[in-house]
N, C-alpha and C positions, 0 to 999 in steps of 0.2 A: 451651454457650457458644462465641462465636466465637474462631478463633484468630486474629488478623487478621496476627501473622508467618508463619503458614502460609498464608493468603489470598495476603499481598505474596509469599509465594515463588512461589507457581502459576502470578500475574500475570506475575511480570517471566520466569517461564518460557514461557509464552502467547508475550509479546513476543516473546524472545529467537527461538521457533521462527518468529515471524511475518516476523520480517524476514530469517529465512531463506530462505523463500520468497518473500519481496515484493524478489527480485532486479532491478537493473536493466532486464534482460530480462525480463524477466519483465512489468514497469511497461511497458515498450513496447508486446510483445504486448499487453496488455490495452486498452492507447491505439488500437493500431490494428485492434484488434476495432471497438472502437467506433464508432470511426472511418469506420466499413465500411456501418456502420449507423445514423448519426448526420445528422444533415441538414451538410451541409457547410459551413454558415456558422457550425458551433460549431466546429472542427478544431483552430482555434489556441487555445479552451477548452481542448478534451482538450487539446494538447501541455504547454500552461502547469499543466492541474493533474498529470502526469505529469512534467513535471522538477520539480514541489512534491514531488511524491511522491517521487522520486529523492533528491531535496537532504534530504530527513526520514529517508531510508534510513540514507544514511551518516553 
């Protein structure tokens, strides 16, 4: 049988360590990875889905 309190603890554990790593910096790096390698007419895409990403961090 499912425990689904111990499922919801694992998850918001997952979370918790995810937005540990999905630091601000981190969010940039990865924008201007892309960035590198993206055709340039999407650029202001990445940045806007990057301060999304920012802004859902904190």
């Amino acid at each position: 049988m499912v425990d689904f309190g111990e499922l919801k603890n694992k998850a918001e554990g997952l979370l918790a360590q995810a937005k540990e790593q999905a630091t601000d910096e981190r969010i940039e790096q990865a924008a201007d990875a892309l960035k590198k390698v993206a055709p340039d007419n999407i650029d202001a895409t990445i940045d806007s889905i990057a301060d999304k990403a920012k802004d859902l961090n904190n």
